[in-house]
N, C-alpha and C positions, 0 to 999 in steps of 0.2 A: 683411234684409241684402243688398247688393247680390253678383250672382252674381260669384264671380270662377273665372278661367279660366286653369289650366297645362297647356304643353305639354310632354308627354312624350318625352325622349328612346332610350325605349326600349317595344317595345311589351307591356311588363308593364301586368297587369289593376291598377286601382285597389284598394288595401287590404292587395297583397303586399307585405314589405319588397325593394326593391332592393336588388341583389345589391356595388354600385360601393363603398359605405365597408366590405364586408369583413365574412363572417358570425360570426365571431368579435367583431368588436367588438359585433355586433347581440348575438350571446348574453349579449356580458357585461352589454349593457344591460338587456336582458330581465331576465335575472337580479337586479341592481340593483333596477328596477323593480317588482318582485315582492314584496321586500321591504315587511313593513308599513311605514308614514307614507307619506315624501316622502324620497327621496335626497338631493335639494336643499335641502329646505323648502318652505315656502309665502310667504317674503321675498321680494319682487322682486328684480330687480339695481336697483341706483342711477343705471343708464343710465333705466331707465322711469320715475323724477320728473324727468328731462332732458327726454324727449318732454312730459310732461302742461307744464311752463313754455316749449315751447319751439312748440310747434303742440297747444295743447288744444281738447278735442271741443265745439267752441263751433257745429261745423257736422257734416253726418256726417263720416267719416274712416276710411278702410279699412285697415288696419293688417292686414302677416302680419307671423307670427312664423317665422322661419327657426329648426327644430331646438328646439320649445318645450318637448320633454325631459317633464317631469310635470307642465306646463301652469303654473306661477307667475306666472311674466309675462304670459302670455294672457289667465287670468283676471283679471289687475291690471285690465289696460289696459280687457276687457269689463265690469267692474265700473265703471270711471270715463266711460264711455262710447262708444268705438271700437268700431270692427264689426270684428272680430277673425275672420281665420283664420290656422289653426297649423297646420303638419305636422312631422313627425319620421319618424325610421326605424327608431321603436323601436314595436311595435303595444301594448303593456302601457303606454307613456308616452301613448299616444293616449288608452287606456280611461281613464286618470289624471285625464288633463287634462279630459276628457268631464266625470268624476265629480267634478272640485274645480268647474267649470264650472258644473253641475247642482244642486250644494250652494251654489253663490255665488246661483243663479238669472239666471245672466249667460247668453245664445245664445256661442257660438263655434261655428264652422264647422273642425271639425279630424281630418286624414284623415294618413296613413302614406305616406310618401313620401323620397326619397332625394335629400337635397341635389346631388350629383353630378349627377343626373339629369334634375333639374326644368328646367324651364325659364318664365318666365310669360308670359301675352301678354296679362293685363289692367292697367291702373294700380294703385298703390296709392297713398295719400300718405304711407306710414311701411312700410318696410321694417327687419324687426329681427330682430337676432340675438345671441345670446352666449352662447358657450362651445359651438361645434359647426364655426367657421370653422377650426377645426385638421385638421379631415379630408377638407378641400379639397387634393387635391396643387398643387402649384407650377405644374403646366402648366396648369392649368384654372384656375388663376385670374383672366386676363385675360379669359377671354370670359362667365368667370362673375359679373364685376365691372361689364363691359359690358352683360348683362342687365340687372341690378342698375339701372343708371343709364341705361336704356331705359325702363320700366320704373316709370316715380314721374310724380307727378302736376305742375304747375306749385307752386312754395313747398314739394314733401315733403321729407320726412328719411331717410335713410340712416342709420340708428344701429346700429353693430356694436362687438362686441369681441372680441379675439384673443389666447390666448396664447402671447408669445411666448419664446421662450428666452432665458435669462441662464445664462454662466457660475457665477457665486457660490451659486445657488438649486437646490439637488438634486432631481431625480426623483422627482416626485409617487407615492407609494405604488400612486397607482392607476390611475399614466399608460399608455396604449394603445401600442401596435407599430403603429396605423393612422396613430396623429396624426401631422401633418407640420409639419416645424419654418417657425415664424414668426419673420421678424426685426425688431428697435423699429423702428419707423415704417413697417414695407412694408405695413401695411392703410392710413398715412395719402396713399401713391403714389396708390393707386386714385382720389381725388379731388382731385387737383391743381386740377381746373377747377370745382370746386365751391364752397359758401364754406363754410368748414368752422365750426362753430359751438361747438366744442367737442373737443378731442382730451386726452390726457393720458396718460401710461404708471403703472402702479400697479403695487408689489407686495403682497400681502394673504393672511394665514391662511386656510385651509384644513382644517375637518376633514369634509372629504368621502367619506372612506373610515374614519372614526372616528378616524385618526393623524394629529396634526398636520401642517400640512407649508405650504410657502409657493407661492406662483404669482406669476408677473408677466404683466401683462395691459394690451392698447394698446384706447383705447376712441375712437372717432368718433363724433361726430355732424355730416352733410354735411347742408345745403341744396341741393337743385336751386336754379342762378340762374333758370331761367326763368321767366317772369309767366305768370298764369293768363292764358286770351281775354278779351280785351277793353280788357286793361293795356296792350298795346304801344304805347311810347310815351309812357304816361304818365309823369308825375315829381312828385317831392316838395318840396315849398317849400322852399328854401331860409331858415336860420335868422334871417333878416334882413327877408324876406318879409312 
């Protein structure tokens, strides 16, 4: 797997949880996580059959996973071919993801770390996330989105999703005092200058705390415009051609 490289914004040792989304929300994760199965499951989301159609591992492809919780997605993508690394900031969702990893016989590269916090400074061609963009505060998210789109390869993808707030849809049983409210389309702002390849707002069942309950959630998947080296320049025949 090719090595990749975060830079830290704070000088906490590799392995600790960062202190920025809030020890309380880490406990209740912990806690969750502890729990026997999978809090989640072991189902992907439906954004990761969007990546495999949309940039598939037909070459290598470094793919993180932003916030990969008890590793579902990770191990999706490493099962289908991607060089996969994961972090979260929950350390019980790390040992998780190791072990459904281990059980799949897939490599991932997956360490404990604090969205807030991170920062990267190697490429990737698929940066992914969902369901951990809510404990992004409002002020951090221009420069964390700027990363982001620093940050990707020539042709990668950006695929996130976010939940946001609706009126009509009442308080998830097992929503956080960390999360911070999202409004429809403010994750599709982020990529104006991209070509966006996929967006859509949803709302969808939930029993994630065993009680029913509903969520609505804004999904992107962004293209970088830019051509790999060597493209510049080039052009595609026109249909007539």
């Amino acid at each position: 797997m090719a090595e990749v490289s975060l830079r830290r914004l704070t000088p906490a040792a590799a392995g600790v949880i960062l202190g920025t989304i809030g020890g309380d929300l880490e406990n209740k994760y912990e806690e969750r996580y502890r729990q026997p199965g999978y809090y989640w499951g072991r189902t992907p989301s439906s954004s990761c059959y969007r990546v495999l159609q949309l940039l598939p591992p037909d070459r290598p492809l470094r793919l993180l996973d932003i916030g990969c919780g008890e590793g579902r997605n990770a191990v999706f993508f490493a099962r289908n071919g991607y060089q996969v690394t994961a972090f979260d900031a929950s350390a019980t969702g790390i040992e998780k993801t190791r072990k459904m990893a281990a059980e799949a016989g897939v490599p991932i590269e997956a360490f404990v770390a604090d969205i807030n916090e991170y920062r990267l400074e190697a490429e990737f061609d698929i940066l992914f996330s969902t369901g951990v963009l809510q404990y992004v505060p409002p002020e951090a998210r221009p420069g964390l989105f700027a990363d982001y789109r620093d940050h990707k390869s020539p042709n990668g993808l950006n695929v996130f999703s976010v939940f946001v707030k609706k009126p009509f849809i009442p308080r998830a049983p097992d929503s956080e005092t960390a999360a911070h409210k999202w409004i429809s389309g403010e994750l599709f702002s982020h990529y104006q200058d991209w070509k966006i390849e996929y967006c859509t707002e949803e709302i969808f069942d939930c029993m994630s705390s065993g009680i029913p309950h509903k969520h609505a959630i804004d999904r992107i998947v962004a293209r970088n415009p830019a051509q790999a080296p060597g493209r510049a320049g080039a052009t595609q025949p026109s249909p007539d051609q």
